[in-house]
C-alpha positions as CSV (number, residue, x, y, z in Angstrom):
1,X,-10.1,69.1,6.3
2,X,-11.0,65.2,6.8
3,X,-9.2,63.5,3.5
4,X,-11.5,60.6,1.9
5,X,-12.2,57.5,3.5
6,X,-12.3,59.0,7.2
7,X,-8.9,58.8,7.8
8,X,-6.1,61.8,8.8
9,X,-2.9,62.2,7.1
10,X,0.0,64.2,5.9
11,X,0.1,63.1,2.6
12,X,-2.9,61.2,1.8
13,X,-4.6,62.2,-1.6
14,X,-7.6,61.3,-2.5
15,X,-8.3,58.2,-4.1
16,X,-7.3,58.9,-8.1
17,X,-10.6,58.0,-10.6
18,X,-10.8,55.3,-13.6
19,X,-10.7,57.6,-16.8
20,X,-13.6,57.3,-18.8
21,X,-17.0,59.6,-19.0
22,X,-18.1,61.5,-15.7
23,X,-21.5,61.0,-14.5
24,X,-24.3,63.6,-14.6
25,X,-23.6,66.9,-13.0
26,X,-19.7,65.5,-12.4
27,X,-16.6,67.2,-13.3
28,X,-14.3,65.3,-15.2
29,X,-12.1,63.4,-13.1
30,X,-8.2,65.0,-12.7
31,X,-5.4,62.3,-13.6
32,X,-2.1,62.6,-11.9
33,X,1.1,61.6,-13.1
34,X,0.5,57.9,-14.0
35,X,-2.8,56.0,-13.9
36,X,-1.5,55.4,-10.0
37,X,0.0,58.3,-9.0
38,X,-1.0,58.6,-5.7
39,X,-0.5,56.6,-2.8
40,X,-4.3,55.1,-1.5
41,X,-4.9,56.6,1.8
42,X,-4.0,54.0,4.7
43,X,-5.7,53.3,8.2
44,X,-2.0,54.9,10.5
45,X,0.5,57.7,8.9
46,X,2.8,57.3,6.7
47,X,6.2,57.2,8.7
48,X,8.8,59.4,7.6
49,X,12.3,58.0,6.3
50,X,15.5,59.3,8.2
51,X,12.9,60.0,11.7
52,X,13.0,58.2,14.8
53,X,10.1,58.7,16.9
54,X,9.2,56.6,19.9
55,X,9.4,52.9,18.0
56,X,12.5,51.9,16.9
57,X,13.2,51.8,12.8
58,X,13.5,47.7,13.2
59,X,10.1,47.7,15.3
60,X,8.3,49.6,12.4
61,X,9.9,47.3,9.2
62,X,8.9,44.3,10.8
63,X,6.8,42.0,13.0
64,X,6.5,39.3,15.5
65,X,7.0,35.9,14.4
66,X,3.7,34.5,13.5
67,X,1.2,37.3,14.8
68,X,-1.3,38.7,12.2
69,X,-1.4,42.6,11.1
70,X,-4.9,44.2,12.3
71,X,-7.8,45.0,9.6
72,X,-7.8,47.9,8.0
73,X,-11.4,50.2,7.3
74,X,-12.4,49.6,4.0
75,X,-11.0,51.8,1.2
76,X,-11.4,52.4,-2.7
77,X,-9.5,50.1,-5.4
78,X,-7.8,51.5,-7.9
79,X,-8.8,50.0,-11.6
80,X,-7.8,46.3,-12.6
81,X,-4.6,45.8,-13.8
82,X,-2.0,46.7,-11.2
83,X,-2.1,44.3,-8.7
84,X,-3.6,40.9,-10.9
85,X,-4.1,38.3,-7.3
86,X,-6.5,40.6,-6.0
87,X,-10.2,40.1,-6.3
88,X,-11.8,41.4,-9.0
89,X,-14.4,44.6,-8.6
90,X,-17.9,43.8,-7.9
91,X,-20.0,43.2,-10.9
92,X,-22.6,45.9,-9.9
93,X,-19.8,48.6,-10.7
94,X,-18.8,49.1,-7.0
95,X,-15.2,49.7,-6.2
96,X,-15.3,48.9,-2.7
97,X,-15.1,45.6,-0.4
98,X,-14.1,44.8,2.8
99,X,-10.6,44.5,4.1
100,X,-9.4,41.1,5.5
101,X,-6.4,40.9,7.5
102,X,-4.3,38.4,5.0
103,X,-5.2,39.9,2.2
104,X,-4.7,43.6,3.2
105,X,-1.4,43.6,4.7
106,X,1.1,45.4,4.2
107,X,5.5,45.7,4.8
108,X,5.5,48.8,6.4
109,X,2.5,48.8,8.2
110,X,2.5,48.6,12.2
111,X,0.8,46.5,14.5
112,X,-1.7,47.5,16.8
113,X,-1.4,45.3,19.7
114,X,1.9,43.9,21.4
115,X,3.4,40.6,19.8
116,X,2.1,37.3,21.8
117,X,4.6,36.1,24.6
118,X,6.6,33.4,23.6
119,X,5.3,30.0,24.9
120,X,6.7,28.5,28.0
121,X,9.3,25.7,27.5
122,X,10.2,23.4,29.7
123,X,13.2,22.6,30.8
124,X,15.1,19.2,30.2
125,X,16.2,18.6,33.8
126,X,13.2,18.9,37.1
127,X,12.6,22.5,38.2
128,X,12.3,24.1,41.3
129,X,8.6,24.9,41.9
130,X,7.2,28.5,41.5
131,X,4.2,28.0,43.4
132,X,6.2,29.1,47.2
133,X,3.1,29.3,49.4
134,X,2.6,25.7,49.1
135,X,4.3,23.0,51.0
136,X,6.8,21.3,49.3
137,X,6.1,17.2,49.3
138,X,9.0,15.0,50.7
139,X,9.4,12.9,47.3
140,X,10.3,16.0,45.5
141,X,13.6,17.1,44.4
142,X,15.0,19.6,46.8
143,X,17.4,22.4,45.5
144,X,21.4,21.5,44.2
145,X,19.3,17.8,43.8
146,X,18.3,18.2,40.4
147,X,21.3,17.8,38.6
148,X,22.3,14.5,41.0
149,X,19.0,13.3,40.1
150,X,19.7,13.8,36.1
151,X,22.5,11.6,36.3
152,X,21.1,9.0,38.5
153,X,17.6,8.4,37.3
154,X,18.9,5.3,34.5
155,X,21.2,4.1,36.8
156,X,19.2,3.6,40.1
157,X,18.7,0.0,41.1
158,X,15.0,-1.5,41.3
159,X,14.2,-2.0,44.7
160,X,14.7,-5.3,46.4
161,X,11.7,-8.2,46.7
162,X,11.0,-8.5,50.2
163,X,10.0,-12.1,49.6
164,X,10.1,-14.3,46.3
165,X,7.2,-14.5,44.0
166,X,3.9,-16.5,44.6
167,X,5.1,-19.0,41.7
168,X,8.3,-20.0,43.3
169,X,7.6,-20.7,46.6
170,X,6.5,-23.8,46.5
171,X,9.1,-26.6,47.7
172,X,11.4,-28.2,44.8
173,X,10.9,-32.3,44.3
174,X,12.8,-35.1,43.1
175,X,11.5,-36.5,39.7
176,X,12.3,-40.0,39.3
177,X,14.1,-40.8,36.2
178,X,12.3,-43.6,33.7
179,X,13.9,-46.7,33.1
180,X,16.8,-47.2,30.5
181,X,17.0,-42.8,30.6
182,X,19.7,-41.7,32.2
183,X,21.2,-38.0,32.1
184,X,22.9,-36.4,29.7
185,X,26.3,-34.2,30.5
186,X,28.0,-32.3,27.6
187,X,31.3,-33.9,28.2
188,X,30.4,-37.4,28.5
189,X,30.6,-40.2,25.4
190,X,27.0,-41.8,26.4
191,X,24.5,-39.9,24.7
192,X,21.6,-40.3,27.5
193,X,18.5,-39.2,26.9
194,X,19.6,-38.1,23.2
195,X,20.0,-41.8,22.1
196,X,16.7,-43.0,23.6
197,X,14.7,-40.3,22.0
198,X,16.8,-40.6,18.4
199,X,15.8,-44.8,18.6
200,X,12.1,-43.6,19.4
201,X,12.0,-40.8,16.6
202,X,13.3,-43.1,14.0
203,X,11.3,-45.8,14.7
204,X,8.5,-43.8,14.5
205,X,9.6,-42.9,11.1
206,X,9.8,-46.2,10.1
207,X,6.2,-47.1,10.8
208,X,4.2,-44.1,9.5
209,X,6.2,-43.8,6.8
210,X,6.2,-47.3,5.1
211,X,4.0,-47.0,2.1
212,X,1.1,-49.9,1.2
213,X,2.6,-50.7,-2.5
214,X,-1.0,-52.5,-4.4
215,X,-0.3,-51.5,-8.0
216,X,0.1,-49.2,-10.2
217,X,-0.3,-45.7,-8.2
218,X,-1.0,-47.3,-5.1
219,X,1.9,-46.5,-2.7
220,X,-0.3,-44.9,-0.1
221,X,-3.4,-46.4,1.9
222,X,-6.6,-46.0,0.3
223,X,-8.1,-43.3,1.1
224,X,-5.5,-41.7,2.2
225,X,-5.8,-37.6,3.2
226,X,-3.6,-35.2,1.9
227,X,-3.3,-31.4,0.5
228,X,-3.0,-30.3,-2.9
229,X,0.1,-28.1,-2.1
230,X,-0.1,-24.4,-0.8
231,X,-1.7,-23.8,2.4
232,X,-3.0,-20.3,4.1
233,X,-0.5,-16.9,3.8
234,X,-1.2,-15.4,7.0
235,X,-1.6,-11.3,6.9
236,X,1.5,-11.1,8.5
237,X,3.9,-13.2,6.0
238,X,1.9,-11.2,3.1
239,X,3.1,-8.0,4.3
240,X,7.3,-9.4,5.5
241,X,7.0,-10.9,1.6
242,X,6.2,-7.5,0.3
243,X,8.4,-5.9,2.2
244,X,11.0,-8.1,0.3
245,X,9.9,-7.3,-3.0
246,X,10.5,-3.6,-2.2
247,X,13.4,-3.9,-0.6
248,X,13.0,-3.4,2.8
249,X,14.0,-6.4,4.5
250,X,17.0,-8.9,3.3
251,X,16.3,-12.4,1.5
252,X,18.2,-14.1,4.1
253,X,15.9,-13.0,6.9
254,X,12.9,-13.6,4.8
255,X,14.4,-17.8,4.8
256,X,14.4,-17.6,8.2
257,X,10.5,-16.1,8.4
258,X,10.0,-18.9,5.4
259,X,11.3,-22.0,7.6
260,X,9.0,-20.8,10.8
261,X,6.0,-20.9,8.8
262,X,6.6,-23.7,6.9
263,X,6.8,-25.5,10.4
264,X,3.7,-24.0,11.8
265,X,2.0,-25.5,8.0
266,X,3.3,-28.9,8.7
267,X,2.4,-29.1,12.5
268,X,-1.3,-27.9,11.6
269,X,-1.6,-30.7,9.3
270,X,-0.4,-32.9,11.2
271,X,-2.7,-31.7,14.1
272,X,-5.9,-32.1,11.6
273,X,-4.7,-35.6,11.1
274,X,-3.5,-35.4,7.4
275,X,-2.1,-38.4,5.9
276,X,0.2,-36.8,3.7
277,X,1.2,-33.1,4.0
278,X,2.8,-30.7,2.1
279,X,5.4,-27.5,3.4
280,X,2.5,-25.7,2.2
281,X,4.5,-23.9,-0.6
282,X,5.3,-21.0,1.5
283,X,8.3,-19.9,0.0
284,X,6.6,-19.5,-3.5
285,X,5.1,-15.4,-4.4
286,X,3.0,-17.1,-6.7
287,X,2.4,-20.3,-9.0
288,X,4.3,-18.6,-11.4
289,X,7.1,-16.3,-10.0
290,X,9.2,-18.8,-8.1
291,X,9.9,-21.0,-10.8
292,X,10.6,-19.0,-13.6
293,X,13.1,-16.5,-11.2
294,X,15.6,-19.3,-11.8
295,X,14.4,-20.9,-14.8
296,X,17.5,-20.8,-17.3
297,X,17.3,-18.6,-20.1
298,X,14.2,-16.6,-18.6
299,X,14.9,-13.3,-18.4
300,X,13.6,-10.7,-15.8
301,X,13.8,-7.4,-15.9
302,X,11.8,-5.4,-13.0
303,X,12.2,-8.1,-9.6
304,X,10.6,-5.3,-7.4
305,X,7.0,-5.6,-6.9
306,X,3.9,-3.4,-5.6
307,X,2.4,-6.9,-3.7
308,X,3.8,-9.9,-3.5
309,X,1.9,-12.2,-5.0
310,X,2.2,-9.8,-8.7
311,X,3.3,-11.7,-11.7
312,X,7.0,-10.7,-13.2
313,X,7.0,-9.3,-16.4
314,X,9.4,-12.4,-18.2
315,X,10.6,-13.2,-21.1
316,X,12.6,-15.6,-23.6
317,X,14.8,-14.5,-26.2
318,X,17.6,-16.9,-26.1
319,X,17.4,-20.7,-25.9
320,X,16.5,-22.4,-22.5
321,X,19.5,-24.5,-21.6
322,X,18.9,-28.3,-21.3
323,X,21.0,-29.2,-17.7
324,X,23.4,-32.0,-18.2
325,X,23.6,-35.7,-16.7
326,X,26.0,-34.4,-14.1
327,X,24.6,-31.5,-13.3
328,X,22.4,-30.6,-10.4
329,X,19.1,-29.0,-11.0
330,X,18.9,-25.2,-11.7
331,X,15.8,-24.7,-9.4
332,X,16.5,-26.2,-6.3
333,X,13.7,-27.5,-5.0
334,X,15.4,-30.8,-3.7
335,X,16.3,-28.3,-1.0
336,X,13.2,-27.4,-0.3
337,X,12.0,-31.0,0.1
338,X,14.7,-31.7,2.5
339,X,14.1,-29.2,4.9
340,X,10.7,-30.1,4.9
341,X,11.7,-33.9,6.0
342,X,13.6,-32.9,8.6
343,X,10.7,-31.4,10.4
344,X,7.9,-34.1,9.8
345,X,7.9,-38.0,10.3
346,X,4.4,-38.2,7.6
347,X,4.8,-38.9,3.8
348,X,5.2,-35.5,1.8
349,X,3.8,-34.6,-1.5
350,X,5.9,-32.0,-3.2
351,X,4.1,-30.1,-5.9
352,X,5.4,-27.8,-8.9
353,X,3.5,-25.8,-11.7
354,X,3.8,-27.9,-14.6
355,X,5.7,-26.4,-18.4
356,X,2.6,-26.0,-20.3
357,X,1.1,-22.6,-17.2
358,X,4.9,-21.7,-17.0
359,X,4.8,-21.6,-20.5
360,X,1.3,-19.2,-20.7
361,X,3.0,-16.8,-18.4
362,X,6.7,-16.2,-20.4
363,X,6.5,-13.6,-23.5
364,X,8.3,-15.9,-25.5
365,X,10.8,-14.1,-28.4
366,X,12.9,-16.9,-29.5
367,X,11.0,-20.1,-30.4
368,X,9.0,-20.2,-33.2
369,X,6.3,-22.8,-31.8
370,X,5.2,-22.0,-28.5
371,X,5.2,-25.7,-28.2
372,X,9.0,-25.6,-28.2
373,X,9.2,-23.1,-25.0
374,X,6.8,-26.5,-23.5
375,X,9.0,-28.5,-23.9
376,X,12.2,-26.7,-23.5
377,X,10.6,-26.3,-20.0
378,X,9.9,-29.6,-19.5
379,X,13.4,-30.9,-19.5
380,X,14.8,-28.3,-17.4
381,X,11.4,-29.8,-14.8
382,X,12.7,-33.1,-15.5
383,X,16.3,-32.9,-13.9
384,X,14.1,-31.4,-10.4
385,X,11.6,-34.1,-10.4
386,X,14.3,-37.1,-10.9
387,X,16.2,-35.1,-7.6
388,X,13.2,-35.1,-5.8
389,X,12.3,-39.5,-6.4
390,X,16.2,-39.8,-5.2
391,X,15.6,-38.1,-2.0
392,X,12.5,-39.8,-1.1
393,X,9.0,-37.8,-2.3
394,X,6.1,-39.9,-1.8
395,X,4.5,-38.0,-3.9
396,X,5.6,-35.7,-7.3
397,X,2.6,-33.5,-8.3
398,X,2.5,-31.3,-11.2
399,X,-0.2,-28.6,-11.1
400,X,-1.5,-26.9,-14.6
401,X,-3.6,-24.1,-13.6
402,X,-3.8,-22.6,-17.2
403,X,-4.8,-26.2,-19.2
404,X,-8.4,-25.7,-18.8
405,X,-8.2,-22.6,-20.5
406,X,-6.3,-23.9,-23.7
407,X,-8.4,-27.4,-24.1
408,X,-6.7,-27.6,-27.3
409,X,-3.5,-28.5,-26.0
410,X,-4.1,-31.7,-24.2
411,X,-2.3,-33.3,-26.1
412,X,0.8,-31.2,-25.7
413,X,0.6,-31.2,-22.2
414,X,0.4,-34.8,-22.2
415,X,3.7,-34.7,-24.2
416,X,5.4,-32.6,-21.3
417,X,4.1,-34.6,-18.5
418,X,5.9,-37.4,-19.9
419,X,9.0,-35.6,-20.4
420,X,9.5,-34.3,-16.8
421,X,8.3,-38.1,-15.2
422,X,11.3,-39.4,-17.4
423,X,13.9,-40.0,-14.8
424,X,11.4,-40.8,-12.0
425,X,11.2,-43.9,-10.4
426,X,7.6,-45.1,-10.6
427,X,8.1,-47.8,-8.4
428,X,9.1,-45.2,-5.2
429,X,6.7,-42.1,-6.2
430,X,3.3,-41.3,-7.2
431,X,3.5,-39.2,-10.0
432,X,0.3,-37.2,-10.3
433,X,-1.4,-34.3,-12.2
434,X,-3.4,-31.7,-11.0
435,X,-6.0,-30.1,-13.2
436,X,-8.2,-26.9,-12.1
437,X,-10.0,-24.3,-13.0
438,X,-7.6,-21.2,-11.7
439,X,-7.7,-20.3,-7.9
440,X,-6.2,-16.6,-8.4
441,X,-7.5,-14.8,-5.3
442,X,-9.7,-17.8,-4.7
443,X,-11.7,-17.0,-8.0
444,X,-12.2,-19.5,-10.9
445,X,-10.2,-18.3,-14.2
446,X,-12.3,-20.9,-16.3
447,X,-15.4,-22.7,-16.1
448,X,-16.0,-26.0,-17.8
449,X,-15.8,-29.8,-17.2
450,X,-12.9,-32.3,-17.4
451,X,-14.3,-34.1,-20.8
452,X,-11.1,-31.7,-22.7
453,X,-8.5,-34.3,-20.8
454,X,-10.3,-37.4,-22.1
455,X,-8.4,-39.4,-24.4
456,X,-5.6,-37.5,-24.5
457,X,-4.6,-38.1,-21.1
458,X,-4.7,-41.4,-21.3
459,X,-1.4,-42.2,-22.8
460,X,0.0,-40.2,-20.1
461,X,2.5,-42.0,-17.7
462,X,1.1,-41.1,-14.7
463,X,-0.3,-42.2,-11.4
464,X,-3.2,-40.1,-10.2
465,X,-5.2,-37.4,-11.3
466,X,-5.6,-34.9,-9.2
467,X,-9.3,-32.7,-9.9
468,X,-11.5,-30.5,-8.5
469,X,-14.9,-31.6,-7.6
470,X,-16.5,-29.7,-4.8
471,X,-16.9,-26.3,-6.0
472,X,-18.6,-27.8,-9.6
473,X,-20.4,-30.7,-8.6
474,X,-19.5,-34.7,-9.3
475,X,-20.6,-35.1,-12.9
476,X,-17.4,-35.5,-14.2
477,X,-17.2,-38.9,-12.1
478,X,-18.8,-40.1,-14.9
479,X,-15.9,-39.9,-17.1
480,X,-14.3,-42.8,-15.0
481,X,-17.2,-44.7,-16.0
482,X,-16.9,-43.8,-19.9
483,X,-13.3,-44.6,-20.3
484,X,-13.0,-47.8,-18.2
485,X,-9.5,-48.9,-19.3
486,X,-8.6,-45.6,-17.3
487,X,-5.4,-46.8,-14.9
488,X,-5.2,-43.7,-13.0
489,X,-5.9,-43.4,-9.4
490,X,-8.5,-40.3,-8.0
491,X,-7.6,-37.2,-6.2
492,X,-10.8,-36.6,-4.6
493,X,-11.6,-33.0,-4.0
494,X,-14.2,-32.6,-1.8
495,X,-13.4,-29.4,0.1
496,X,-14.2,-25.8,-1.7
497,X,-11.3,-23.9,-1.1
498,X,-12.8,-20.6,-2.6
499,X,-15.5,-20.2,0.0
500,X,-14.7,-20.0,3.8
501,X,-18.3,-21.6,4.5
502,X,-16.6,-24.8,6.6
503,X,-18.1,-28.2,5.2
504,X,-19.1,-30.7,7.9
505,X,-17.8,-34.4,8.3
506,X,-21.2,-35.5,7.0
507,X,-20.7,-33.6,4.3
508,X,-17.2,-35.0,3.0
509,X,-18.5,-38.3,3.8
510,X,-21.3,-38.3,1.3
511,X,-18.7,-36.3,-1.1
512,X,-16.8,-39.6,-0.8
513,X,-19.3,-42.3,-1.0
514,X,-20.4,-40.9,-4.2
515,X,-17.6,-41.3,-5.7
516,X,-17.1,-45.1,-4.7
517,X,-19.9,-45.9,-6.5
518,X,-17.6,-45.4,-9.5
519,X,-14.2,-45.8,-8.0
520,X,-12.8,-48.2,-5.5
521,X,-11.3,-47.0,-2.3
522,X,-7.8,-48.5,-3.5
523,X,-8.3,-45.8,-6.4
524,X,-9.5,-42.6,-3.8
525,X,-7.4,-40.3,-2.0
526,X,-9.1,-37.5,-0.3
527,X,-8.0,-34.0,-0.7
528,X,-9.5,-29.9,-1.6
529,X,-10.3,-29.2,-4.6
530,X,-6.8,-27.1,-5.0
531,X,-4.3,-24.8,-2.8
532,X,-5.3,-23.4,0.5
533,X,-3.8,-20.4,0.1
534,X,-6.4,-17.4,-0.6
535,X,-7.9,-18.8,3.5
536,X,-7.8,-17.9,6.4
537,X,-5.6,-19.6,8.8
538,X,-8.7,-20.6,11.5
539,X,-10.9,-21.4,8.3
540,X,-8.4,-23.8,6.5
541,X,-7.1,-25.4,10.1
542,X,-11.1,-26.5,10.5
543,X,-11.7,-27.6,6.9
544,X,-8.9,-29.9,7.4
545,X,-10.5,-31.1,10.5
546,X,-13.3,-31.5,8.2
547,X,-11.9,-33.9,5.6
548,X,-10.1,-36.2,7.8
549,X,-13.1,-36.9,10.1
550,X,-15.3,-37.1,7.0
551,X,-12.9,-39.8,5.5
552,X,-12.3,-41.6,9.0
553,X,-16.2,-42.2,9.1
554,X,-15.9,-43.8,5.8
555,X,-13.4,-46.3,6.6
556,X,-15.0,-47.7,9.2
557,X,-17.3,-48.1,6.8
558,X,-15.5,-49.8,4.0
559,X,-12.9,-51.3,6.1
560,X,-15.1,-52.3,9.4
């Protein structure tokens, strides 16, 4: 007799029923021992333990590596409860469903087909070829040659050039040497060609860089081009300066990447025919960060970073030491100016964020006033810019990024300004202010006009005020016209540095003859409205181009 499900066995039982009420014209159903009693009836025999028939015990117990046990015929569940990950019973009361080969498998059950044949490997050294009936080619490796060949195939020379290449085969000439040049040997106590080209280099110095001294803030030309400070981060110094703040590359080889862009920065400026350049503040993560990392008394918890140009998380709970007379200042950024001399014969404006923005950035746990954390940060600034006049900055610029968003403290920020231009030496170095609006991934913080500065910064000792002009329009020329008594000289900005639509010379050069209506050109220097930083490379190199043809058209204007 067939048991149920269509299949033949020794043991197979039929399938044991839920209890509960028989149907109509049913016989109640008979319960074995346990609600499972009975083992479901299986698609092959049951194999009997202790027998060896023509498969091996192993060969039944398992299978091949990776190969996939065949479907069984579909067969009747027994009810819920035993086996919880498998799929519930129909909700139209039927018991049955369809096998599937991973969900139906079983240990002990055998495979129907032979296990798949292991891939072919090949082998790590050249093999002989399997395919005899066809010729073999010459350049093949014969047989007892393959090992010979293993050994050889790094070492075997490249063949020889049976004549030179097209670029050296032209004949070799004499170059005349110039007069006064002679050669220069290693060993020999004239210095040659060395000398000549030190006298030329320094003379060169001493031209471009002897100042026009006219006043008060006039120790540049008038209208003079220069840069605010930062110029453009390419992608690939973003990512080397992230790297850093995550720890994959070493501080030390980050200088190195530092000093090669900070030369490409000055040669571009110089290229674009700036006045007055900058080092283009490469070094710095942020306006922020780079000061206050060795600030005195700020302390710094978390240095590593998700992007570089993330704010630290700082604070001050204990005083901010004041540095002594004798001491040399705690930033260092004297060092930073002098490697930028050394690469550029042009005047150089170095530029720092001022105390009152370091001040807005700096949870501050220890002073009572915030006003005391200003100032506190303003003498430690005050020993750096006094460095910087000594070693020869033509120009000291302090940058407040966060002052037009606290209009109410003018008149502190005055205060500090005049603290940190102490110990400079107003007769060597322009000491200026910059005043924006924010330029945090090239987007405004603030919005507003410059009317917050006026009086207050007019018992400022200062130079120049550095403002930003293009992106909001020139209404705020009119201040100069409203406070006449006003010493300072004008940073012009007439570049938008938060759009990488280019401006045209045209452009800058109306910029700049509307604002000598109101200012004479003794009291203009040309420059963006703020950093270059959030541009592109291509974009900032032509708005550069830009300004200075713009402001050479307008000198042959004024100065015919």
């Amino acid at each position: 007799m067939r048991p149920p499900g269509g299949q033949r066995g020794h043991r197979c039982r039929p399938a044991p029923q839920a209890p509960g009420p028989a149907g109509p014209g049913q016989p109640p159903p008979a319960i074995g021992p346990g609600a499972f009693g009975y083992r479901i009836a299986g698609p092959f025999p049951r194999r009997r333990h202790g027998r060896r028939g023509l498969l091996a015990r192993s060969l039944g117990r398992r299978q091949a590596r990776g190969a996939l046990r065949a479907d069984r015929s579909a067969g009747r569940l027994p009810p819920g409860g035993r086996h919880p990950r498998r799929n519930p019973p129909s909700h139209r009361g039927s018991q049955r469903r369809r096998a599937h080969a991973r969900q139906q498998r079983r240990r002990r059950q055998f495979r129907r087909f032979a296990a798949a044949p292991a891939p072919v490997r090949h082998a790590p050294v050249p093999r002989y070829l399997r395919h005899g009936h066809l010729p073999v080619r010459a350049e093949l490796p014969r047989p007892r040659q393959v090992r010979w060949l293993r050994g050889q195939l790094d070492q075997r020379p490249p063949a020889r050039r049976h004549r030179p290449p097209p670029g050296l085969r032209r004949r070799v000439r004499g170059v005349c040497a110039q007069d006064g040049v002679q050669h220069h040997y290693p060993d020999s106590e004239s210095a040659g060609v060395t000398s000549v080209a030190t006298e030329r280099t320094a003379t060169r110095k001493k031209t471009a860089a002897a100042p026009a001294s006219n006043g008060r803030g006039q120790l540049v030309a008038p209208l003079a081009t220069s840069v605010v400070g930062s110029y453009s981060v390419p992608e690939w110094l973003e990512r080397l300066k992230t790297d850093y703040y995550q720890r994959r590359i070493s501080g030390a080889y980050l200088r190195e990447i530092h000093e090669v862009a900070i030369k490409a920065a000055l040669k571009d400026q110089e290229t674009a025919g700036v006045d007055i350049v900058s080092d283009g503040e490469l070094r710095r993560d942020n306006d922020i960060d780079y000061f206050l990392a060795r600030m005195p008394g700020v302390e710094i918890t978390q240095l590593a970073k998700a992007f570089y140009s993330d704010y630290y998380d700082a604070v001050v709970s204990h005083p901010v030491p004041e540095p002594g007379d004798s001491e040399k200042g705690a930033l260092g950024l004297v060092d930073d100016f002098l490697f930028t001399k050394e690469y550029t014969d042009r005047p150089i404006k170095f530029s720092f964020t001022g105390p009152f923005s370091l001040s807005r950035r700096v949870r501050n746990e220890y002073y009572k006033d915030d006003a005391d954390l200003v100032m506190a940060f303003a003498r430690v600034l005050r020993r750096e810019a006094a460095e910087l006049s000594a070693a020869g900055v033509t120009i000291i610029q302090i940058d407040e990024p966060y002052l037009a968003g606290y209009p109410e403290q003018a008149k502190l920020a005055v205060r500090a300004f005049n603290t940190v231009f102490e110990a400079v030496d107003a007769a060597k170095t322009v000491r200026a202010v910059h005043v924006c609006y924010g330029n945090r991934n090239a987007r405004p913080l603030w919005e507003g006009h410059y009317d917050f500065l006026f009086p207050a910064i007019l018992s400022a000792e200062i130079d120049q005020l550095v403002l930003e002009f293009a992106r909001k329009g020139y209404d705020d020329l009119q201040l100069f016209k409203r406070y006449p008594k006003c010493p300072f000289s004008l940073g012009l900005g007439v570049i938008n540095v938060k759009s990488t639509e280019l401006e045209t010379p045209d452009l800058v050069a109306n910029r700049i003859r509307q604002a000598l209506r109101v200012l004479p050109p003794e009291r203009l220097m040309v420059n963006p409205d703020c950093g270059l930083r959030n541009l592109p490379s291509d974009v900032a190199r032509a708005k550069l181009r830009a300004l200075t043809e713009g402001t050479a058209a307008v000198r042959k204007e004024v100065f015919p």
